[in-house]
C-alpha positions as CSV (number, residue, x, y, z in Angstrom):
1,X,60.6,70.9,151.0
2,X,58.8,71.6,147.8
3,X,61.6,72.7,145.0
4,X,59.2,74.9,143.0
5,X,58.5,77.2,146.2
6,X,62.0,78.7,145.6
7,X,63.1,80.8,142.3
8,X,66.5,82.3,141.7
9,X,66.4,85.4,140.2
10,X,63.5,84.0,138.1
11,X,64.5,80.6,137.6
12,X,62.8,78.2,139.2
13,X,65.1,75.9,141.5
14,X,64.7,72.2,140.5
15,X,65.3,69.1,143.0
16,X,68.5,68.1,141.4
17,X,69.7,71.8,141.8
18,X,68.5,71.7,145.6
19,X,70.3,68.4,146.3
20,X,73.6,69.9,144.8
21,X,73.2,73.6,146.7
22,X,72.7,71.2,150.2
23,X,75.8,69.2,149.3
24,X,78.4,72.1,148.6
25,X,77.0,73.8,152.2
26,X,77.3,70.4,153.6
27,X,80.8,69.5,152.5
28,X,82.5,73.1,152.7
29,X,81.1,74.5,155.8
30,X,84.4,76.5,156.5
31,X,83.7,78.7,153.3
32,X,82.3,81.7,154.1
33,X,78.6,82.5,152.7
34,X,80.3,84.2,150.0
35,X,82.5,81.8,148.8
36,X,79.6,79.1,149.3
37,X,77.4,81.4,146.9
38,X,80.3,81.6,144.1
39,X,80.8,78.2,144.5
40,X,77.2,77.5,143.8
41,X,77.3,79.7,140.7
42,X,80.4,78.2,139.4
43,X,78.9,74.6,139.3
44,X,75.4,75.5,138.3
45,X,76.2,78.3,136.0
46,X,74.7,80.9,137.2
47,X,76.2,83.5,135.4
48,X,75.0,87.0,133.8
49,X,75.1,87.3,130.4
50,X,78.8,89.3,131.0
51,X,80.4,85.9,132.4
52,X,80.2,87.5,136.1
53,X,78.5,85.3,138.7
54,X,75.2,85.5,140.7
55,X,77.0,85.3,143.4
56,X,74.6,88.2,145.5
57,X,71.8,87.0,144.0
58,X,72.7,83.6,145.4
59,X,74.0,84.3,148.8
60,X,70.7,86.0,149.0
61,X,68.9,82.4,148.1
62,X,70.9,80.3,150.5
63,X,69.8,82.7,153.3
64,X,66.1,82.4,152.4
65,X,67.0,78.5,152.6
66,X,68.4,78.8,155.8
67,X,65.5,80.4,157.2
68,X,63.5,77.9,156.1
69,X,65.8,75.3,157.8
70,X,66.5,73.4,154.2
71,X,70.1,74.2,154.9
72,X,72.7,75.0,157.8
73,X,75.1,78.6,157.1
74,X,78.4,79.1,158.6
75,X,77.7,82.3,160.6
76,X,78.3,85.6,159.3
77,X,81.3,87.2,159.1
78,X,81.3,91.3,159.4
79,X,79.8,92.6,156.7
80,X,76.7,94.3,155.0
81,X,73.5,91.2,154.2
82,X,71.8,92.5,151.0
83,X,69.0,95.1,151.4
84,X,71.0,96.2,154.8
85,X,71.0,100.2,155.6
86,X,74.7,100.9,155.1
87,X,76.7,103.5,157.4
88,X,76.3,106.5,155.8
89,X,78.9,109.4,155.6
90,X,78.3,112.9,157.2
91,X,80.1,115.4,155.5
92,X,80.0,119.0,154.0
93,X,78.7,117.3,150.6
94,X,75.6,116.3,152.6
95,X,74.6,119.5,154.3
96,X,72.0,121.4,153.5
97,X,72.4,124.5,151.4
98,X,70.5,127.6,151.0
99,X,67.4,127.0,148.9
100,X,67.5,126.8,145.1
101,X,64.0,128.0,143.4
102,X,63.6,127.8,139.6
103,X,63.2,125.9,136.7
104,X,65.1,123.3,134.9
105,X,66.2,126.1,132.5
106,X,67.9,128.0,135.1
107,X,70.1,124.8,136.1
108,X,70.9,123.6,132.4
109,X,72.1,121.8,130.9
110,X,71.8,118.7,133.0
111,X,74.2,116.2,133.4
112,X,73.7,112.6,134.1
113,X,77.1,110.8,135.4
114,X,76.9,107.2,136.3
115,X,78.7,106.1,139.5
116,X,81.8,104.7,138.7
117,X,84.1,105.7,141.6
118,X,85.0,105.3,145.2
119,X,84.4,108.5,146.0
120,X,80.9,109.1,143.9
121,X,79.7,106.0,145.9
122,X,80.5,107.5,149.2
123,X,78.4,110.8,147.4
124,X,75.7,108.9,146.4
125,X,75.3,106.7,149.4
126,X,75.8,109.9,151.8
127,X,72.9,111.8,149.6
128,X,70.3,109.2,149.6
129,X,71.4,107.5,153.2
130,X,70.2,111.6,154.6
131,X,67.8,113.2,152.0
132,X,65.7,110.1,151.0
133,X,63.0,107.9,152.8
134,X,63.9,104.8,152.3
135,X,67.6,105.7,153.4
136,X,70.2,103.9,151.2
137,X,70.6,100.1,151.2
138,X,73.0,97.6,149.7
139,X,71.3,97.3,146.2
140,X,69.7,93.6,145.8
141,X,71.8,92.2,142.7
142,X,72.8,93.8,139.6
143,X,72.3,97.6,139.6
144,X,73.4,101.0,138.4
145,X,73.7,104.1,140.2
146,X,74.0,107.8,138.9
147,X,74.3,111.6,140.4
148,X,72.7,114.5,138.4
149,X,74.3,117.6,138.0
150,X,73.3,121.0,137.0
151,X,75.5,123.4,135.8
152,X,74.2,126.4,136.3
153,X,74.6,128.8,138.1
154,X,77.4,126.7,139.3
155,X,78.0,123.0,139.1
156,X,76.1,121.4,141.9
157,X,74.6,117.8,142.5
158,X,70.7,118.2,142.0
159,X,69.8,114.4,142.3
160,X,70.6,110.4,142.6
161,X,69.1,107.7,140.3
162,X,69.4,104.3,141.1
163,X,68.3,101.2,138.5
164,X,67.9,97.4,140.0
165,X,67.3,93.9,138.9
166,X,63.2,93.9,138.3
167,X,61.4,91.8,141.0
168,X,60.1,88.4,140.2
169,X,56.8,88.8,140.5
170,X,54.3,91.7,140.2
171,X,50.7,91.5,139.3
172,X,50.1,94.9,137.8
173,X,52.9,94.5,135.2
174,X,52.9,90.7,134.8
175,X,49.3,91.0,133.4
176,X,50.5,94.0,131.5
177,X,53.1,92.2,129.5
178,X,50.8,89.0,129.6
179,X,53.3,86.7,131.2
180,X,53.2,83.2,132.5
181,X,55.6,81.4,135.0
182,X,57.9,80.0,132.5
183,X,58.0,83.1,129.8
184,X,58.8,85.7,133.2
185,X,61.9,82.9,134.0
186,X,63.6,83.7,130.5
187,X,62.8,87.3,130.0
188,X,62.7,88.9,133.6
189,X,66.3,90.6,133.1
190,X,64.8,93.1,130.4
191,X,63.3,94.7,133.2
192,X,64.5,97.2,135.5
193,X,63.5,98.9,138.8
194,X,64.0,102.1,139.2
195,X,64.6,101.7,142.7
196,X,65.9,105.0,144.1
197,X,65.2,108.7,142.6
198,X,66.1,111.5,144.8
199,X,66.0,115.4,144.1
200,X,67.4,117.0,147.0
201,X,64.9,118.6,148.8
202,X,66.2,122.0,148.7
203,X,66.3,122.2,145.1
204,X,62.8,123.3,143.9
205,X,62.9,123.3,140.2
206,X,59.7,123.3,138.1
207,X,60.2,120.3,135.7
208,X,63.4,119.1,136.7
209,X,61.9,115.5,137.8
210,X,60.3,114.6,134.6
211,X,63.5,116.1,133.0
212,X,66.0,113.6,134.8
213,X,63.8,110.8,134.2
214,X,63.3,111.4,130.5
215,X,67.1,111.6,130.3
216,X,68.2,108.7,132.3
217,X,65.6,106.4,130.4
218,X,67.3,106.8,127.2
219,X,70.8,106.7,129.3
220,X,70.3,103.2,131.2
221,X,69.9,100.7,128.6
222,X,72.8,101.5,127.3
223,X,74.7,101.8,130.4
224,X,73.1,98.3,131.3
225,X,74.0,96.2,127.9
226,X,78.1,97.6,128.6
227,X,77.9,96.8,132.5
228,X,75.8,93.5,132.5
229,X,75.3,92.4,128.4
230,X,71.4,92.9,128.9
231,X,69.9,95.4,127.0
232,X,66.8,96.2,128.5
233,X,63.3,97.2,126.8
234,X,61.0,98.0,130.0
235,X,61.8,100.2,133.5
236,X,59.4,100.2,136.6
237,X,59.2,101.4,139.2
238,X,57.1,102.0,142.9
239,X,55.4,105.1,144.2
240,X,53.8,105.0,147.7
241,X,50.4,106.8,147.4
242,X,50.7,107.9,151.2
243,X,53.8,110.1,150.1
244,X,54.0,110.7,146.8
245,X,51.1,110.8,143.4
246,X,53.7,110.1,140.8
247,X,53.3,113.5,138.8
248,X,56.7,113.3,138.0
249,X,56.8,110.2,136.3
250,X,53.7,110.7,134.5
251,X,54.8,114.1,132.9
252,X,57.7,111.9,131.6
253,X,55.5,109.4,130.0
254,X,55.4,106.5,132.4
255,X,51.8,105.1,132.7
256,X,50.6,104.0,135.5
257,X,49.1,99.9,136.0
258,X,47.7,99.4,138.8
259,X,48.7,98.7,142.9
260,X,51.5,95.8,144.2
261,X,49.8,93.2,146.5
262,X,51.9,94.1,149.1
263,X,53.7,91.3,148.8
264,X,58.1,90.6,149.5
265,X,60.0,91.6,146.9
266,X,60.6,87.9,145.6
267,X,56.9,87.0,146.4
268,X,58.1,84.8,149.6
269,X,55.1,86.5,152.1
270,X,53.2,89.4,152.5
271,X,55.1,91.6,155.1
272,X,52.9,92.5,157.7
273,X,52.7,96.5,157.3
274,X,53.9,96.8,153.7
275,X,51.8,99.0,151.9
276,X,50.5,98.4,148.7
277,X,52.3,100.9,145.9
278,X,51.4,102.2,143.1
279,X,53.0,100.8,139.7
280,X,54.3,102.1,137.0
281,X,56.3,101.5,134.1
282,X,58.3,103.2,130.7
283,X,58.6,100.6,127.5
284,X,61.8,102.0,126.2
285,X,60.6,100.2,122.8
286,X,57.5,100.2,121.5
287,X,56.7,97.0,121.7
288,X,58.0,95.6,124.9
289,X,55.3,93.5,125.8
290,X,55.5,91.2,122.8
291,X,59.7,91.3,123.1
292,X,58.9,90.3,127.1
293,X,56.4,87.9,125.6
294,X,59.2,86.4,123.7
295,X,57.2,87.3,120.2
């Protein structure tokens, strides 16, 4: 099997890294996948910049290796596989109200409160798993989450934002920022996806969108640096044409690069059916490029 057809998180897997991955699934086959994927980490050092191990990022490799039949897995144990649709909760929080029609100025001022507890998980994941499209998903790697509030006329949740580890590859933006192979492998984690943004369909609020999205760019990076020791200087994100034309995120400054290829997330294979999206992105400094550049 050809070592540079498999990247970690951006880095590029090497043979001697590939000999020691099949070794620790060879010799400690009554680990769980888990506990194989820390292991992993542990000896190869796989670590975020906080100290905390890959270790989702990697259980998510050794699957793609198993797949390919480089490597045996113990079978699963109950759980949820990244990118998996999670059980969502039905409950009061979740129903829908009557209408709300007005502008931002009639719900402010806004509040932005990152996810940070059991139960604001179980809120976010039972908004999104009813009210959005996609439905809610175990978030691939390193991610934040948040719930937008208004305040008036009462307090009431108005949307969920969700932030994600950037995908490897990306035509649109790579050519953008002007990277090659090796520069994307050390400067990939100053990206972002934005990779869930929700306002709840029965709030109808003339500017509210580009509102939350102005706000929660100049929240995230900061939010990111304390949670992961990144700071990042670039967000993206996806819109699909057939649903959606982006207005939103245009009226908050994002600019718009071009169409995906329709390609997997970590540019294994083009998905039969995926459709191509639309791409755009917000430099949270002004020059981005060259920092993503390494200049």
């Amino acid at each position: 099997m050809e070592t540079g057809a498999w990247n970690f998180v951006g880095h590029v897997v090497r043979a001697d890294e590939l000999v020691l991955i099949r070794s620790i699934v060879d010799e400690f086959g009554g680990l769980s996948r888990e506990e194989l994927a820390r292991t992993v980490c542990e000896l190869l050092g796989w670590t975020r910049a906080t100290g905390r191990l890959k270790a989702r990022e990697c259980r998510d490799l050794l699957e793609r290796l198993e797949a390919a039949g480089v490597v045996t897995l113990p079978t699963k144990r109950v759980g949820r596989p990244l990118g998996a649709h999670t059980t969502v909760p039905l409950t009061a929080r979740g129903d829908v109200p009557p209408p709300f029609h007005g502008t931002v100025h009639d719900l402010a001022p806004i509040l932005i409160e990152r996810v940070t507890t059991a139960d604001a998980r179980l809120l976010f994941r039972e908004l999104v798993g009813r009210h959005h499209y996609l439905g809610h998903r175990v978030p691939y790697g390193a991610h934040v989450r948040y719930v937008v509030y208004a305040t008036r006329p009462q307090r009431q949740v108005v949307a969920c934002v969700q932030f994600s580890s950037a995908a490897w590859r990306m035509a649109p933006r790579d050519t953008w920022i002007g990277w090659d192979d090796a520069t994307r492998l050390r400067h990939l984690p100053g990206i972002l996806t934005n990779s869930r943004f929700l306002v709840l369909p029965w709030i109808s609020a003339k500017n509210l969108a580009s509102t939350i999205l102005s706000r929660v760019a100049r929240q995230v990076a900061g939010d990111w640096a304390t949670v992961y020791g990144v700071t990042p200087v670039l967000l993206e994100t996806l819109v699909d044409p057939r649903r959606f034309d982006g207005a939103c995120y245009r009226a908050a400054n994002w600019i718009v690069l071009g169409t995906t290829t329709g390609r997997g997330r970590n540019d294994q294979h083009r998905r039969v059916g995926r459709v191509p999206k639309r791409v755009l992105i917000y430099p949270l400094v002004p020059d981005a490029a060259e920092r993503l550049r390494g200049h």
